[in-house]
ZAVOZA-983916 format. One record per residue (C-alpha): residue number from 0; residue in three letters; x, y negated, z negated. Coordinates in nm, 2 decimals, decimal comma. Layout:
// ZAVOZA-983916
DRENKOL   nr  rest      xx      yy      zz
DRENKOL  NUM   ala       X       Y       Z
...
This chain:
// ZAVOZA-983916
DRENKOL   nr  rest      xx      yy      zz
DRENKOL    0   unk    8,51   -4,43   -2,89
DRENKOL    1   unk    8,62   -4,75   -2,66
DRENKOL    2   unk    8,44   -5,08   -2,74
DRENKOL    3   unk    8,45   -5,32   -2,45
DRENKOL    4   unk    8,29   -5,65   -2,41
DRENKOL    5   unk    8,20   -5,53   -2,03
DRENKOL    6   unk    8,16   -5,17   -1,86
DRENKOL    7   unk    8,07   -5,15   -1,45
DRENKOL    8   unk    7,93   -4,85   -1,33
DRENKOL    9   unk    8,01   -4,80   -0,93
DRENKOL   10   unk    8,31   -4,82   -0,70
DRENKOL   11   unk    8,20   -5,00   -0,41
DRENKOL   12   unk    8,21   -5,36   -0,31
DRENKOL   13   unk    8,01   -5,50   -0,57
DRENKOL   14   unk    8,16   -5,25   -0,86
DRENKOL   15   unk    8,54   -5,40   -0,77
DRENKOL   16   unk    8,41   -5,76   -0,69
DRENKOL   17   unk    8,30   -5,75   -1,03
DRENKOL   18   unk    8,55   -5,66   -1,21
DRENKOL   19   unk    8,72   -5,87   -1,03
DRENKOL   20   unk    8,59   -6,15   -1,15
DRENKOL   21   unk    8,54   -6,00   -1,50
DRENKOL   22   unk    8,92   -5,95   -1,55
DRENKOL   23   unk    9,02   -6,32   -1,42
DRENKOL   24   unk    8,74   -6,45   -1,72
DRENKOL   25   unk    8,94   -6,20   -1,97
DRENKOL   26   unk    8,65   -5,99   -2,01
DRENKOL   27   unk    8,86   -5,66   -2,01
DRENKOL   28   unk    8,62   -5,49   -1,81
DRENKOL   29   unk    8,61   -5,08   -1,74
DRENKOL   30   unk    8,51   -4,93   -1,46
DRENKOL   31   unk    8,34   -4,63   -1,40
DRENKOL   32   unk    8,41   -4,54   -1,03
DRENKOL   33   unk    8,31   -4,15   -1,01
DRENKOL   34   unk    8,45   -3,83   -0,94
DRENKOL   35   unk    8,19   -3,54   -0,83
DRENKOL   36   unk    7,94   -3,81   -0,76
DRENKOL   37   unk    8,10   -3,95   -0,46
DRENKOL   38   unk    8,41   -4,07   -0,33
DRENKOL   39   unk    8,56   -4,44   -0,53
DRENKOL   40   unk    8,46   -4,70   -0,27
DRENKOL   41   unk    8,12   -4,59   -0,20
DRENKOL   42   unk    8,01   -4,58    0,17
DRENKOL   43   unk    8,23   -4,77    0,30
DRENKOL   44   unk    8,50   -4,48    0,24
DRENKOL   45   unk    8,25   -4,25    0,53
DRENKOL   46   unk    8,32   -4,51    0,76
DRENKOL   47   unk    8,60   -4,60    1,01
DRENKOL   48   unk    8,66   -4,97    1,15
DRENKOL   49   unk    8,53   -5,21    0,97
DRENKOL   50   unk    8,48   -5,50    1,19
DRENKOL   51   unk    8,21   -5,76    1,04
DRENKOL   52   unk    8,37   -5,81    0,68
DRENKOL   53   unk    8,52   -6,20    0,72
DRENKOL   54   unk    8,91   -6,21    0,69
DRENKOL   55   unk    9,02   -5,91    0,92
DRENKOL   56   unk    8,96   -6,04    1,24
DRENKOL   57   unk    9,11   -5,72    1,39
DRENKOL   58   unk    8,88   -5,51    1,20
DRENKOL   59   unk    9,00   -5,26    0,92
DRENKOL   60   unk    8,94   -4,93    0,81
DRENKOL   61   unk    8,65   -4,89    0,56
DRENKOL   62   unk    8,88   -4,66    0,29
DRENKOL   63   unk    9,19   -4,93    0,35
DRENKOL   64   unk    8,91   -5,22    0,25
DRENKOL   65   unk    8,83   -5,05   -0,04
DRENKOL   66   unk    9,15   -4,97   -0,17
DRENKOL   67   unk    9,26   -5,34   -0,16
DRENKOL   68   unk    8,96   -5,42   -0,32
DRENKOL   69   unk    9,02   -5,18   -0,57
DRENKOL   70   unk    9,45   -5,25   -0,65
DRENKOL   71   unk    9,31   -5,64   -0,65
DRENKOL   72   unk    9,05   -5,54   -0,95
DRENKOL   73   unk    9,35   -5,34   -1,09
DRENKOL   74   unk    9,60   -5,63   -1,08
DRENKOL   75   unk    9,40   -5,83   -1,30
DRENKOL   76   unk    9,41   -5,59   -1,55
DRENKOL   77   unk    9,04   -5,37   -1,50
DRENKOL   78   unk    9,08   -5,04   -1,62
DRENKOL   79   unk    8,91   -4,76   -1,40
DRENKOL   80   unk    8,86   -4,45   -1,51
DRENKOL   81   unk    8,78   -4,18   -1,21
DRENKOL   82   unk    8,49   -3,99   -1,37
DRENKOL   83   unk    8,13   -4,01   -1,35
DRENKOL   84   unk    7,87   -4,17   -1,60
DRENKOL   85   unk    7,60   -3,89   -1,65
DRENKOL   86   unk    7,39   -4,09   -1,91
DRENKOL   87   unk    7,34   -4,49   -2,06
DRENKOL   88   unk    7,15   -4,56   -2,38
DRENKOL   89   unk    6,99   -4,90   -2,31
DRENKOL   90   unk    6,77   -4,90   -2,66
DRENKOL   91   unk    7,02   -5,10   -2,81
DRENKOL   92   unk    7,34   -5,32   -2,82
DRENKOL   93   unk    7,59   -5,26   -2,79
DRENKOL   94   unk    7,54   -5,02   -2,48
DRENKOL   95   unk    7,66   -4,70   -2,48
DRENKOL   96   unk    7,79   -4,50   -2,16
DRENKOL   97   unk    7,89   -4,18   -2,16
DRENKOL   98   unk    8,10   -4,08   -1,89
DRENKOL   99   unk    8,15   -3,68   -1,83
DRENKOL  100   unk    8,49   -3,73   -2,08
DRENKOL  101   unk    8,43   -4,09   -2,18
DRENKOL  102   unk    8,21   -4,30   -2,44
DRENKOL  103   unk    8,26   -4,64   -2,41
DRENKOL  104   unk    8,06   -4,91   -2,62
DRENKOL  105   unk    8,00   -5,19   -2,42
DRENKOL  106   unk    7,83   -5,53   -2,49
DRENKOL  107   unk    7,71   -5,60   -2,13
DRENKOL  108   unk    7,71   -5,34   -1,84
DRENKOL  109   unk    7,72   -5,41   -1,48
DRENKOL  110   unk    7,53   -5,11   -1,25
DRENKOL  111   unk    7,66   -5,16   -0,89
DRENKOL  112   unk    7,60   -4,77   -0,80
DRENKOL  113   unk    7,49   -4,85   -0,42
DRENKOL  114   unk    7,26   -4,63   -0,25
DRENKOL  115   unk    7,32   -4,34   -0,01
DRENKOL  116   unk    7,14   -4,30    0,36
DRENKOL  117   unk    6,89   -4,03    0,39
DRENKOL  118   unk    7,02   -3,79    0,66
DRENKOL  119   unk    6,83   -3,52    0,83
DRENKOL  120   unk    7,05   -3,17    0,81
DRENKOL  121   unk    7,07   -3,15    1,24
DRENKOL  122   unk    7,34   -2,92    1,40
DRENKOL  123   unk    7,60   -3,14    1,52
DRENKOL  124   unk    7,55   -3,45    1,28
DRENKOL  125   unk    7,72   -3,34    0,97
DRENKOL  126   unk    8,07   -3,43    0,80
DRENKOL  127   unk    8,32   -3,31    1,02
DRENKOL  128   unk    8,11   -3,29    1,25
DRENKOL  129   unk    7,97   -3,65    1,48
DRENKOL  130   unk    7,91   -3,84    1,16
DRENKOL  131   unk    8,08   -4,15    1,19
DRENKOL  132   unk    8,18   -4,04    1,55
DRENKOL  133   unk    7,85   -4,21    1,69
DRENKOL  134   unk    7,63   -4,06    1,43
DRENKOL  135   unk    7,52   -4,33    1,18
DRENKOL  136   unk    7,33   -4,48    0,93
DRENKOL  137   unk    7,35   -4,87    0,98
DRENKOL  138   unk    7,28   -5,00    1,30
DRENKOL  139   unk    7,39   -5,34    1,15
DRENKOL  140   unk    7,69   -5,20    1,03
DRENKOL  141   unk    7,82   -5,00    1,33
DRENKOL  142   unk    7,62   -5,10    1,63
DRENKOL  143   unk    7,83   -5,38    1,80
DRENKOL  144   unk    8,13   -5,07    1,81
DRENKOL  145   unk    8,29   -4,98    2,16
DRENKOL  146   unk    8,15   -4,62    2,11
DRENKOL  147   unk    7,74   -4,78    2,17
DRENKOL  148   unk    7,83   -5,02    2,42
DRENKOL  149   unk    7,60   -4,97    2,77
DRENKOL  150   unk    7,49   -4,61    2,61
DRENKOL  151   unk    7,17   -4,44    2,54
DRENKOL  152   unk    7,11   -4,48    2,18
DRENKOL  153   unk    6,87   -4,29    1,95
DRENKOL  154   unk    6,69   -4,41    1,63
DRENKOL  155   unk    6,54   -4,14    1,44
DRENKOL  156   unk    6,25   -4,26    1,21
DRENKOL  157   unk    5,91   -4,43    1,23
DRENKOL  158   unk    5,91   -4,71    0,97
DRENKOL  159   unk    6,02   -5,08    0,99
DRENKOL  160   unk    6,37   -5,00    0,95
DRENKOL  161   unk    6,39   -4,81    1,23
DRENKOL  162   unk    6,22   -5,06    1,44
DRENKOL  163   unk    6,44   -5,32    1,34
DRENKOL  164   unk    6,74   -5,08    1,42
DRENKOL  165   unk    6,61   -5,01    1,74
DRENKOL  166   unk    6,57   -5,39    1,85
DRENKOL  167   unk    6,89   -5,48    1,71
DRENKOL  168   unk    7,11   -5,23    1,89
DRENKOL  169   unk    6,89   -5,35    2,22
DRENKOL  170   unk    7,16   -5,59    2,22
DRENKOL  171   unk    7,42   -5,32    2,25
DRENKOL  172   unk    7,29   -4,99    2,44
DRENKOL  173   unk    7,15   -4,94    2,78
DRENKOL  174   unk    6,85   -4,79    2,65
DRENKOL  175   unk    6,73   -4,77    2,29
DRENKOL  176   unk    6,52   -4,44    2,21
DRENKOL  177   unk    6,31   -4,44    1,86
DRENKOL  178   unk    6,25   -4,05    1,80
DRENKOL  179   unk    5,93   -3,99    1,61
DRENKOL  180   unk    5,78   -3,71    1,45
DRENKOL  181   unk    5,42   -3,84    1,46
DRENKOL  182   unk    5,18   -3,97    1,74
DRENKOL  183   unk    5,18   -4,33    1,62
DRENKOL  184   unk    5,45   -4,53    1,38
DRENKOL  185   unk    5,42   -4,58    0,98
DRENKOL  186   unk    5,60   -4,94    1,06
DRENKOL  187   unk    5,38   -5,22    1,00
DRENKOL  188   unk    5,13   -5,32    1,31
DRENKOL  189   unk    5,37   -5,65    1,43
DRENKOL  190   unk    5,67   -5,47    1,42
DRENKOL  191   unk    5,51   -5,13    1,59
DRENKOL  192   unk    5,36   -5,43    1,88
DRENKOL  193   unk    5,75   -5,57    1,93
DRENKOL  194   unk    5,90   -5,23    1,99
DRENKOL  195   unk    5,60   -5,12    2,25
DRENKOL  196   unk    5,67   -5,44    2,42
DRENKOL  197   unk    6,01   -5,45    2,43
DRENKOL  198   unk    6,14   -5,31    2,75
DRENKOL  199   unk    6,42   -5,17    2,68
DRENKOL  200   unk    6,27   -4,95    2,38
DRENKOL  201   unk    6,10   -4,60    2,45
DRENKOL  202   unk    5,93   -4,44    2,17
DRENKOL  203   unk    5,93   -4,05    2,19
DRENKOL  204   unk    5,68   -3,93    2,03
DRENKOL  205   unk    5,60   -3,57    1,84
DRENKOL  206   unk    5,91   -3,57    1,88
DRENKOL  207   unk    6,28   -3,46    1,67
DRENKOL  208   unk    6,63   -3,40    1,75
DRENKOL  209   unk    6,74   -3,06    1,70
DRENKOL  210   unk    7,11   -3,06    1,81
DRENKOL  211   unk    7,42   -3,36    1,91
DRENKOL  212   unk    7,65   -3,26    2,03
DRENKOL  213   unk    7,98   -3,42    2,24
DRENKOL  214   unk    8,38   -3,43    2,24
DRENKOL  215   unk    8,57   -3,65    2,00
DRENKOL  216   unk    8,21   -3,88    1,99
DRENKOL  217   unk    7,85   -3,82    2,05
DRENKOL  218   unk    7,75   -3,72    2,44
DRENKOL  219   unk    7,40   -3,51    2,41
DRENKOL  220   unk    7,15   -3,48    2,18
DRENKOL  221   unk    6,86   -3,23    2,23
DRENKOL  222   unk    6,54   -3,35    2,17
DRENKOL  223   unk    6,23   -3,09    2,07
DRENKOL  224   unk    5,81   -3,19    2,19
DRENKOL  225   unk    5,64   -3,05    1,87
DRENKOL  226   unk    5,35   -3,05    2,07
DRENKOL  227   unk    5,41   -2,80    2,36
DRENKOL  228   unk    5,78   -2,69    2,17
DRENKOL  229   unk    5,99   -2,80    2,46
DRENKOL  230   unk    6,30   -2,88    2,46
DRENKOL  231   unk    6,52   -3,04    2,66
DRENKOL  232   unk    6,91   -3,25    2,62
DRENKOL  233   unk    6,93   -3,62    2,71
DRENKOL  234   unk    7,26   -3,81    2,74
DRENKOL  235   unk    7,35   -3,99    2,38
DRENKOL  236   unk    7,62   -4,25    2,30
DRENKOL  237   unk    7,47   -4,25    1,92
DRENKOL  238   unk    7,22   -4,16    1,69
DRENKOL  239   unk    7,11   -4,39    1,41
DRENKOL  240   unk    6,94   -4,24    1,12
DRENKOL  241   unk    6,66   -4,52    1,04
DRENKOL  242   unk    6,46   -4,29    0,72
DRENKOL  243   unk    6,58   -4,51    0,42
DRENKOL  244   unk    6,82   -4,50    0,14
DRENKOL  245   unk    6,83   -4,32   -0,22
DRENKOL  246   unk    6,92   -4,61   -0,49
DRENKOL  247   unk    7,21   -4,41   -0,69
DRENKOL  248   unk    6,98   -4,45   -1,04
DRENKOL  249   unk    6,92   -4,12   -1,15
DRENKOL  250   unk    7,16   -4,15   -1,46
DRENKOL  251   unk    6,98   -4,45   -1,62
DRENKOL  252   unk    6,64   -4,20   -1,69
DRENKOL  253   unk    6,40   -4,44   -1,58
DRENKOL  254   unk    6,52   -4,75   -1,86
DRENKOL  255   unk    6,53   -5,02   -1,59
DRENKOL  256   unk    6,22   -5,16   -1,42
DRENKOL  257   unk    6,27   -5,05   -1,03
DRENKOL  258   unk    6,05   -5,14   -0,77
DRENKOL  259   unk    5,83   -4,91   -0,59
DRENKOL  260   unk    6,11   -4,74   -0,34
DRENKOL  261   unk    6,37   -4,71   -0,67
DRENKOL  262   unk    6,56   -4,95   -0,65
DRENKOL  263   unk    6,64   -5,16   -0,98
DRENKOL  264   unk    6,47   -5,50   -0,98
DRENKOL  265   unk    6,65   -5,81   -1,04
DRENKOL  266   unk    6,55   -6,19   -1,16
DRENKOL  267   unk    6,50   -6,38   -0,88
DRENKOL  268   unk    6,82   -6,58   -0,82
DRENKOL  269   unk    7,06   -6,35   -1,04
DRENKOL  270   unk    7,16   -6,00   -1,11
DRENKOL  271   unk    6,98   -5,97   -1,45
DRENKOL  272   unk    6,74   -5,64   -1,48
DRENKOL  273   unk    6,47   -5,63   -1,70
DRENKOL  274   unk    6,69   -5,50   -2,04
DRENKOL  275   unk    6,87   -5,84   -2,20
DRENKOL  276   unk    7,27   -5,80   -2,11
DRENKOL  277   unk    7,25   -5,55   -1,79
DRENKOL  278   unk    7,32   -5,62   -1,51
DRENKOL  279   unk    7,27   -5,50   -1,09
DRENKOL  280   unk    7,46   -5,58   -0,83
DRENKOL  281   unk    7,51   -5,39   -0,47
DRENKOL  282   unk    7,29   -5,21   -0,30
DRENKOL  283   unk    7,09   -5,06   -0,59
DRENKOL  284   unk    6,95   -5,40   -0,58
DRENKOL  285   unk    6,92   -5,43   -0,26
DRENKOL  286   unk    6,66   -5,26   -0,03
DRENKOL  287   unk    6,73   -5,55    0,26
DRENKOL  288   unk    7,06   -5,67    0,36
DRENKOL  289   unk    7,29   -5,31    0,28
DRENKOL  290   unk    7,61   -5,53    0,38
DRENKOL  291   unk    7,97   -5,51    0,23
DRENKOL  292   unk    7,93   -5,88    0,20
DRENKOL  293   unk    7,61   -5,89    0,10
DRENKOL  294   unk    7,77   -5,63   -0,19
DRENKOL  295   unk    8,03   -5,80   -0,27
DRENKOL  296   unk    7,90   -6,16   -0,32
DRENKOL  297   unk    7,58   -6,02   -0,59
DRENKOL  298   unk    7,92   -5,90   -0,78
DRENKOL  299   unk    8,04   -6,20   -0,82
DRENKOL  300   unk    7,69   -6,30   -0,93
DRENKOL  301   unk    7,70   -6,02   -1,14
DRENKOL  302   unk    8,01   -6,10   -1,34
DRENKOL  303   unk    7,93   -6,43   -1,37
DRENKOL  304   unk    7,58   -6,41   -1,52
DRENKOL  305   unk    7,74   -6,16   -1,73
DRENKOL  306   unk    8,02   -6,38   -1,88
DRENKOL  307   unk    7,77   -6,62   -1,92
DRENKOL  308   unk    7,52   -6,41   -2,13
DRENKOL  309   unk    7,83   -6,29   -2,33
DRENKOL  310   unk    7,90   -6,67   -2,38
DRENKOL  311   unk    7,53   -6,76   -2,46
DRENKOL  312   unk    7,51   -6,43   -2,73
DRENKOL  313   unk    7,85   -6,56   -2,91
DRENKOL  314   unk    8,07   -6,26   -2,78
DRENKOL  315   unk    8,26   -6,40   -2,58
């Protein structure tokens, strides 16, 4: 069994940040960046140009992004092994983390697991089908592409989230449809006001999408009245799932305080969770921002507070 003085569980931005980071302060971290669970780089590798992350001011690929991020983490010396963690044991330290052919004793442990988009099952909106070809789950992310621009857009969902989808990519389409299954919104009553007033927002109720369809990107997507069961097919440049995200925690068993959506609660102004020596960075932490950036910047916060506790526990 491996001792370490640091293990990261994750593969995305704020996994490979960290280690970063971690290897520059000669922490000798390993990395757990998954197999079965998901693909190493974490959603970022399900998109295609990547056009807000500073430094690429032609854009870039989200799987090229990741794989520099990933040979940068290497070059410092991290070790990654390609394998998923399947269970932690938090009760005492050192940590241990068993990967599905891996123990590892660690001292500290960074969990920078991310968070996956709920998607509705929909003809049409699947993987190899119009995902990531103007079907979406980040209006922030993917709303400013060429694909949206001047086009009737459609927000599924009925929550704040999808509200604040739907008036950000005002900016962008011609028309900005929020498809709802109910008569009235769940999102709170100011933000449910700013999308009735908005003009360029229509809210459809009783309402789902049942089919997209299109070419090489998005054209149609058939729309379904729960109420009298009609249906009829509208012109679509995208679809933007707005119906929240999954925190990836399901391996830690409930032995880290999360908040009240699952997602694993940080000390204001750091990374560390409620057990002394772990550590969150990414979007398990992070039910607000969601951004590569954002990612990326709470693993270096990550790595540092962890160095630091090392330093303050006399293991470093």
């Amino acid at each position: 069994m491996e001792k370490r003085k640091l293990a990261i569980v994750g593969s995305g931005p704020a996994a490979f940040t960290a280690a970063i980071y971690a290897a520059r302060a000669n922490l000798h971290p390993i990395v757990f960046e998954g197999f079965m669970s998901g693909p190493s780089g974490g959603q970022l590798m399900t998109t295609t140009e990547v056009e807000n992350y500073p430094g690429f001011p032609e854009g870039i690929l989200g799987p090229e992004l990741m794989d520099q991020f990933r040979a940068q983490a290497v070059r410092f010396g991290t070790i990654i092994l390609t394998e998923d963690v399947e269970s932690v044991d938090l009760s005492k330290r050192p940590f241990l983390v068993n990967g599905s052919s891996t123990r590892v004793i660690a001292d500290s442990l960074i969990i920078a697991t991310g968070a996956t988009a709920k998607r509705l099952v929909i003809p049409g909106a699947g993987d190899g089908e119009f995902w990531q070809k103007g079907v979406t789950a980040c209006a922030v992310c993917d709303g400013a592409a060429p694909i949206f621009k001047n086009r009737p857009l459609f927000v599924i969902g009925g929550g704040d989230s999808a509200v604040e989808e739907a008036i950000f990519l005002t900016k962008y389409g011609s028309r900005v449809y929020i498809v709802h299954r109910r008569d009235q919104l769940r999102a709170s009553k100011i933000m449910a006001e700013r999308a009735m007033k908005n003009p360029k927002i229509e809210i459809l109720w009783n309402s789902e999408i049942v089919k997209i369809s299109g070419d090489n990107v998005v054209r149609k997507a058939t729309l379904k009245n729960l109420v009298d069961g009609k249906t009829e097919e509208r012109e679509a440049g995208g679809v933007f799932f707005a119906i929240g995200h999954q925190p990836n925690t399901g391996f830690l068993k409930g032995q880290l305080e999360v908040n009240q959506t699952g997602y694993i609660r940080v000390k204001s102004g750091s990374t560390r969770t409620s057990c002394e020596g772990v550590f969150a960075a990414g979007d398990v932490q992070d039910p607000i921002y969601r951004q590569a950036v954002t990612a990326a910047g709470t693993g270096c916060m990550a790595a540092l507070d962890a160095e630091r506790w090392l330093t303050e526990m006399g293991m470093e």
